[in-house]
N, C-alpha and C positions, 0 to 999 in steps of 0.2 A: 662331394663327400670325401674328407679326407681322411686317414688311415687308424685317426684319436676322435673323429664323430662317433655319436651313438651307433652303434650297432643293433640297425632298423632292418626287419628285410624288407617293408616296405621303400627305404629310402635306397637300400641295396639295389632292386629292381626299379627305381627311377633311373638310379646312376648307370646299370648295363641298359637299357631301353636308349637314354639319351647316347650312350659310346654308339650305339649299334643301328640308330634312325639316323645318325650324322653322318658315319660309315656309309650306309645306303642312300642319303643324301648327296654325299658326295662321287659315287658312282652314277649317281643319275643325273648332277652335272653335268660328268663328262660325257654321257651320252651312251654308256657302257650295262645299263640296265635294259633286260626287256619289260616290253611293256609291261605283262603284269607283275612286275616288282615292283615299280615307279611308288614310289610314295607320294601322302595325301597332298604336299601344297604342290604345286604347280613346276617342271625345273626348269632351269633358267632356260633364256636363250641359249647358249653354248651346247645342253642338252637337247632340244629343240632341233638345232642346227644338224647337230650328229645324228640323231634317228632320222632327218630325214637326206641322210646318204653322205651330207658335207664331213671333211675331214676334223676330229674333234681337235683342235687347240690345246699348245703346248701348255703345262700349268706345270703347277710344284709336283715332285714326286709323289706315287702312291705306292704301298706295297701293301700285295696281300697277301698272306701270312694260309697257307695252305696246310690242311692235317692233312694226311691219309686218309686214302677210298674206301676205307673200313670204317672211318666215323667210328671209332669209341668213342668213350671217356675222356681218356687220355689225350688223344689226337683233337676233339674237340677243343676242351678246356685249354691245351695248349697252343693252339694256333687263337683262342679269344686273349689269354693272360701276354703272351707275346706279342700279338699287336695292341695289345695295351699299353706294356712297355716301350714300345716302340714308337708312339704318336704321344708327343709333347704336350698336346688339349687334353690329355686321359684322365687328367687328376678334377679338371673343370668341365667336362663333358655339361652341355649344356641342361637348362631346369626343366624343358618344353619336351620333355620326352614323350608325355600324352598326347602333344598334339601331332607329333613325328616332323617336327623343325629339326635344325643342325644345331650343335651346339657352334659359338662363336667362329672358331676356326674348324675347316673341317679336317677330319681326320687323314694322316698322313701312312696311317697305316689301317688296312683292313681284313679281319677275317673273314674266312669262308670257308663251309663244311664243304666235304669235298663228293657229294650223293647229292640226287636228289632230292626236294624236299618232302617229296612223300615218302621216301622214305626213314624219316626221321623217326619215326612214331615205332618204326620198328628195336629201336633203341631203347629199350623199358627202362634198363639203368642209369641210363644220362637223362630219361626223362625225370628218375625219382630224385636224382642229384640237384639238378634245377629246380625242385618244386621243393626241395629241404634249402634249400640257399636263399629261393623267393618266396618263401610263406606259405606256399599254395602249387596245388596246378593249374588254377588260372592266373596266377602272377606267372608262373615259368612260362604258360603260353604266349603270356604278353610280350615276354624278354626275346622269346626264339623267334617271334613276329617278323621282325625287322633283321635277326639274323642272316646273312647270307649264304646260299647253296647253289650249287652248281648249276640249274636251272634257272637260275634268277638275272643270272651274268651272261652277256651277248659276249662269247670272246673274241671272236673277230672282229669285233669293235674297241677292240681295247688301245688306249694311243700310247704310243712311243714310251710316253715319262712310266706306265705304270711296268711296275718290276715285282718281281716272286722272292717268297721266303719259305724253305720247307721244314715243319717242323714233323716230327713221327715218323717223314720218311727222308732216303736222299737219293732218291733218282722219282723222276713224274712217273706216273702210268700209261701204258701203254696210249689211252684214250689222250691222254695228253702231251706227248713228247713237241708239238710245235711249241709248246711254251716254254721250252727250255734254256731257248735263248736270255731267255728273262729273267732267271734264275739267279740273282747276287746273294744269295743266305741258305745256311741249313744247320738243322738243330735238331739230334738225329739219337736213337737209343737202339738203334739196328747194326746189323752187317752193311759197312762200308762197301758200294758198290761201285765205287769207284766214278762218278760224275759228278759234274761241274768243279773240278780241282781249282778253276782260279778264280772261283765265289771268293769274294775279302771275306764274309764271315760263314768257317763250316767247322761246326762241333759237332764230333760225332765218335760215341766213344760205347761199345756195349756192353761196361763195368758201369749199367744203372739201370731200376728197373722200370723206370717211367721217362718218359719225353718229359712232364712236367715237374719232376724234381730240374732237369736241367733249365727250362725256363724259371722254377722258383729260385735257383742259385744266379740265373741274370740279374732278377729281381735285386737279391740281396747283395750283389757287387755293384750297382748301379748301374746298370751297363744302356740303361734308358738312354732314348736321344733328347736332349735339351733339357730345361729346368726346371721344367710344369711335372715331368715323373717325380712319385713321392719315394721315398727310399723306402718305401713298402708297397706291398700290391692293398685294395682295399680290403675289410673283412669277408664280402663276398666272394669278391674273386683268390684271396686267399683260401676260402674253405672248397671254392672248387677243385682247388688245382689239390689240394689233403683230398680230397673224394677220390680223383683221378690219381694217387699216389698209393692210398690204399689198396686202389682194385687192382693195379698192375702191381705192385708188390706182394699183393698178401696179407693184406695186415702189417706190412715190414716185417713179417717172421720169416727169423734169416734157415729156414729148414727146407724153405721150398725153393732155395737159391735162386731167388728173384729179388732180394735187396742189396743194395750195395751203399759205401758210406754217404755217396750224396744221397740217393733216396734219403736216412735218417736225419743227413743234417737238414734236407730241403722242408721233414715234416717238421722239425721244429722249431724252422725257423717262421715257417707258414702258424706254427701255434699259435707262436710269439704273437704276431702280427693281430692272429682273429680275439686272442686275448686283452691285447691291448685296449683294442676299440672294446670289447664288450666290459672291461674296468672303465673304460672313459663314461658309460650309459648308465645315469642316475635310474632308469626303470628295470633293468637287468639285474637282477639278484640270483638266476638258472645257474651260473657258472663262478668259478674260483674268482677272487679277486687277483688283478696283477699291478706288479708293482713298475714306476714307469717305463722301464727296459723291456716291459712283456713276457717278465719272469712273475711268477706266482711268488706271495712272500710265503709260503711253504712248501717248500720244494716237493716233500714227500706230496703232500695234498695236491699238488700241481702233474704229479708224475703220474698218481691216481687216476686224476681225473682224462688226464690226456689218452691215457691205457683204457679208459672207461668206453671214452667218446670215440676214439679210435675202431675198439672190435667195435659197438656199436652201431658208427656208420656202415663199416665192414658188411657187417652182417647181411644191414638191409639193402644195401648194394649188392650183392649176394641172392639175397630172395628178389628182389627185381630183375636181376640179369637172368635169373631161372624160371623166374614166368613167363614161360613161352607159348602156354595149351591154345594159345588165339592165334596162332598165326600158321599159314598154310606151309607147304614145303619148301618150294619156291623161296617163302619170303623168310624163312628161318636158315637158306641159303644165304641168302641176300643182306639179313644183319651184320655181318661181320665178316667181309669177305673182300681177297686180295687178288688182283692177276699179275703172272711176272712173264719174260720171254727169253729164252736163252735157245741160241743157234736154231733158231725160227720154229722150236718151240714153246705152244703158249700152254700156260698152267694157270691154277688159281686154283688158291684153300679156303673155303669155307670153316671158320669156327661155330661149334654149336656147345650150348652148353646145358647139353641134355645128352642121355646118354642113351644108345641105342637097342640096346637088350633087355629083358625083362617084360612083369608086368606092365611097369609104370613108363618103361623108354618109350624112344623116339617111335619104332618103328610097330608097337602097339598100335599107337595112338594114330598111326598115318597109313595105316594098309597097307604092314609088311614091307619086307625087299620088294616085291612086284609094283608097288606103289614106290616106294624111291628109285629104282632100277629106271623104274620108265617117266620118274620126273629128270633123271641124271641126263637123258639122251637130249630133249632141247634144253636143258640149260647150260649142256657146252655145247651145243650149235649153233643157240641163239649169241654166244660170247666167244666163239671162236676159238675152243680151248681144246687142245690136246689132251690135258690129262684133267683131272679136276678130282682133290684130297676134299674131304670132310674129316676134322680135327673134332671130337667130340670129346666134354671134359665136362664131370658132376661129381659133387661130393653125394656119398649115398649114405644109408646109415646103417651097412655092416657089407661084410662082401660077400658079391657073389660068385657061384662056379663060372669060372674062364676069367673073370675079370684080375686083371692089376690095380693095385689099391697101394693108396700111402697112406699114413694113418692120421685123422687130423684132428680136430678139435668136435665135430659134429658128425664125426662118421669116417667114411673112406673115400679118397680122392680117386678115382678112377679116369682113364684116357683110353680112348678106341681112336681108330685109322681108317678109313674107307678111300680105296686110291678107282677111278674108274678111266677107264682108258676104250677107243674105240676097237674095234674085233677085227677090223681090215682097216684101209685107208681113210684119212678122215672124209663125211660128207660133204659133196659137191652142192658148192650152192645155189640158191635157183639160177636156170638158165639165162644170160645176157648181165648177169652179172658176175664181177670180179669172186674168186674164191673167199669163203669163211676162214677157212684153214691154212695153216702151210702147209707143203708137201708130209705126206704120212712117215712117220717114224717107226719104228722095230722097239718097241717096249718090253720086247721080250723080259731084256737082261735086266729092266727097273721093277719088274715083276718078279724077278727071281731073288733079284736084291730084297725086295721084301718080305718076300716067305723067307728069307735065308735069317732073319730077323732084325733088318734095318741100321746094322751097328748099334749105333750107342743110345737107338732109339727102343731096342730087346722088341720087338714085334712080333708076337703068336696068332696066325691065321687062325678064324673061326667062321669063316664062311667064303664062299666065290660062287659065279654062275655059269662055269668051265663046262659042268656038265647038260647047260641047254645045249641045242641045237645053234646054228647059224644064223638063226632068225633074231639072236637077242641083241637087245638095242644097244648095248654097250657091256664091257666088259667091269666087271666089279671084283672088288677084293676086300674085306674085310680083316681089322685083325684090333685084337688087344692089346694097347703100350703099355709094356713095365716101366718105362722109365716115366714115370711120370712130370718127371721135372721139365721135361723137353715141352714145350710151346711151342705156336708156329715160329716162332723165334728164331726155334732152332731147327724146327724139319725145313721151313724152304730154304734154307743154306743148305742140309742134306740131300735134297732133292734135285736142286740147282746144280750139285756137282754131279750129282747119279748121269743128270741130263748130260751135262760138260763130258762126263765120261765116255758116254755111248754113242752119240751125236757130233757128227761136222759141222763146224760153223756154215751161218749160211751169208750170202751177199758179199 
C-alpha cells in the first residue's frame, strides 16, 4: 500500500501485520527466536540448525531498531516507523500477512518493544492508539501479534551481522549493556549521556518534544535506505507517529514547553501525508479534501480541521492513559517506568498518571501509605535499586489544598514526587548469592536537597515516615511540584547530579 492508496484501516493493518510476520520471520531464520515466538510455517534449515546449538550463518545485515524500557507511545511508534524507514521491502511488505509468511525479501531492519510481552496490556494509551489506526481492538491485537518484545528474542543467540539502533534513548539499560557492542545508531530526544560516540549515525538533541517528530523529519528528508522507501511514511503509520507526537508534546501547546519547531513542522508534515491518502479514497467523504501536495484547497478549513482532530485524538489519548482503576500497584509501577546507575548507584522512576491525594487519588483506591510503603520495599529489592521516585502527574478539575496546579484547558495540571530510599544499608541478598545491591550510600544530603525544595523542580513536603520506629520497610518522602513543567525529562538529570554530587565513583 502506497502513500496515494485509499485509506483503509483494514488494508493499513494488512500492511503492519505483513512488515511485522516477515520481521519475525526473519529472526526465526536466523535462529534468534525462542520457541514460543516461532511463527506458524515451519523455519528454514538455518533456523533449525541454530536452536539446535550450531553457530547460526553469516547473512545480510539486521538491525533492530530498540525503544526504551518504558514502552510508551512514543518509544514504541518510533522504533516501528524507523525501522520501517529503514528496510528497503517496507513500501512492498508482503500480501500473506493472515497467513504469517514473509513478505519477498525479508526485512533488514526490525523492531522490538523493549518489556515484556505481558506487559503490554498495561499500556491503555498505545493500546487505544493502535485500535483508532486499525479499526478495532481486535485488528490492533492482530497487528501487535507478531510484534516483537523482549521475551520473544533469544539474545545470546544473536549472530554477528545483527546490529542495534536506539531510538527514545542513548545509552542500553542496565539489563542490557552486553549489547552495546552492537550499537551503530541513535535517535534520541533526551540528555546526551554521552555513549557510543563513534555510532556513524547519532542524533540527539533535547530542543524536541518526541522521539517521533525526529523519526518523522528522517521520513521527510528521505534519509531511507535504498529505493523501495516512499518519500512518505504510509497513512497508518503516519497517524501513529501524530498520536505519539501529540501525547508527548501536549497537544503542541507551546505553554507547557514541551514543543519545539520540529515537533510542529514533523505534525504537519505527517498531516500532509495522512491527507493525501484519505483525498486519494473515492469512499472517504469524513475528512477535508486535499489537493495533490497534501495541502487542503482551503487553508482555513484545512487548519480547522487539523486543530479539530488534533485536541480530539489529544483528548482520548488522555482518558486512556488515565484509566488506570484495573491495575494493581506493582503493575501501575511497572507501566512506565526507567532504571539508571551512576557511581554504583541504582535508581529508577516510575511515572503514574494518577494522582495521589484526595478522594478520587492513588492512594484511596490502594490502602493508603501503609499499602504503597510496603509495596515500595520489594519492588526495589526485587530490582536492585537504591532509591526509587514515583513521578505522579493528573489534570484535575479545580485545585486542591497543597496541591501545585498549572491551569489548563479541562482543569488543573498537577505533579507530586515520592523519593523512597532504604533506612540503613541496602538488603542482603539471599545467602550464596551475589549481592542485589551496591554498597549502601548516605542519602542524607538527596534528602535534604529535597525538603530544601528541589531547585528548579520548587518541591513542598506533605508527608514522610521519619516518625515510625526502625521497623519500617523503607524510608518515604512525599512532596508536591510547583514546577510543573519538569517531567522525568528533567528530574532524572536532577537527580543524577544530586547523586554525582554526594557519591564516589565506583570501579
Amino acid at each position: 500500500m502506497t502513500a496515494a492508496a485509499s485509506y483503509s484501516a483494514r488494508e493499513a493493518a494488512r500492511h503492519a501485520r505483513a512488515f511485522l510476520h516477515a520481521a519475525r520471520t526473519r529472526l526465526a531464520r536466523d535462529g534468534v527466536l525462542r520457541p514460543h515466538a516461532m511463527p506458524a510455517t515451519p523455519p528454514p534449515p538455518a533456523a533449525a540448525a541454530a536452536a539446535a546449538g550450531a553457530a547460526s550463518p553469516a547473512g545480510p545485515p539486521c538491525t533492530l531498531v530498540l525503544g526504551n524500557e518504558s514502552a510508551d507511545l512514543d518509544s514504541i511508534v518510533a522504533s516501528l516507523a524507523y525501522a520501517a524507514l529503514l528496510d528497503p521491502g517496507f513500501a512492498g511488505a508482503g500480501e500473506d500477512a493472515d497467513t504469517g509468511t514473509a513478505a519477498p525479501d525479508a526485512p533488514s531492519a526490525v523492531p522490538v518493544v523493549l518489556v515484556p510481552r505481558s506487559e503490554f496490556r498495561l499500556r491503555t494509551h498505545v493500546a487505544w492508539a493502535f485500535a483508532r489506526v486499525f479499526g478495532s481492538a481486535d485488528a490492533a491485537d492482530a497487528v501487535v501479534t507478531p510484534l516483537l518484545f523482549t521475551d520473544d528474542i533469544d539474545w545470546a543467540r544473536m549472530p554477528p551481522h545483527y546490529r542495534i539502533v536506539l531510538v527514545d534513548h542513548n545509552r542500553l539499560g542496565l539489563s542490557w549493556q552486553t549489547l552495546s557492542p552492537r550499537v551503530i545508531g541513535i535517535l534520541d530526544h533526551h540528555q546526551d549521556l554521552g555513549c557510543h560516540r563513534d555510532a556513524p549515525l547519532r542524533r540527539i538533541t533535547t530542543a524536541c518534544g518526541s522521539c517521533s517528530s525526529l523519526v518523522a523529519a528522517e521520513w521527510s528528508s528521505g534519509s531511507g535506505s535504498g529505493s523501495g522507501v516512499p518519500s512518505r511514511p504510509p497513512p497508518w503509520l503516519a497517524e501513529l507517529l501524530l498520536c505519539a507526537i501529540l501525547e508527548d508534546s501536549s497537544c503542541l501547546r507551546p505553554q507547557y514547553e514541551r514543543t519545539f519547531p520540529v515537533d510542529v513542522d514533523a505534525a504537519r508534515f505527517l498531516w500532509r501525508c495522512r491527507s493525501h491518502a484519505i483525498a486519494a479514497s473515492a469512499t472517504d467523504t469524513s475528512e477535508p479534501a486535499a489537493t495533490a501536495d497534501g495541502n487542503n484547497s482551503n487553508s482555513n478549513n484545512d487548519d480547522d480541521a487539523r486543530q479539530t482532530w488534533f485536541s480530539t485524538v489529544w483528548k482520548a489519548l488522555q482518558a486512556a492513559k488515565y484509566n488506570l482503576r484495573g491495575l494493581s500497584l506493582p503493575e501501575l509501577m511497572a507501566k512506565d517506568a526507567k532504571v539508571w546507575e551512576v557511581h554504583g548507584v541504582r535508581y529508577g522512576i516510575s511515572s503514574i498518571t494518577w494522582h495521589l491525594q484526595g478522594a478520587q487519588g492513588l492512594l484511596a483506591a490502594h490502602g493508603g501509605w501503609p499499602a504503597l510503603v510496603a509495596m515500595l520495599h520489594p519492588w526495589m529489592r526485587d530490582r536492585g535499586l537504591d532509591l526509587a521516585l514515583i513521578m505522579t502527574a493528573q489534570t484535575l478539575p479545580a485545585a486542591r489544598d497543597g496541591h501545585a496546579v498549572e491551569d489548563g484547558d479541562d482543569g488543573v495540571f498537577c505533579r507530586e514526587l515520592v523519593l523512597a530510599t532504604w533506612p540503613g544499608p541496602s538488603p542482603a541478598s539471599p545467602v550464596g548469592q551475589p549481592p542485589l545491591l551496591p554498597p549502601p550510600h548516605d542519602h542524607t544530603s538527596l534528602v535534604a536537597a529535597f525538603n530544601a525544595g528541589g531547585d528548579a523542580l520548587q518541591l513542598t513536603p506533605f508527608w514522610n515516615n521519619d516518625a515510625q520506629d526502625g521497623a519500617r520497610p523503607c524510608c518515604v518522602y512525599a512532596y508536591n511540584q510547583a514546577n510543573t513543567r519538569c517531567s522525568r525529562k528533567q528530574v532524572e538529570p536532577y537527580l543524577r547530579a544530586q547523586i554525582e554530587a554526594n557519591t564516589a565513583p565506583t570501579g
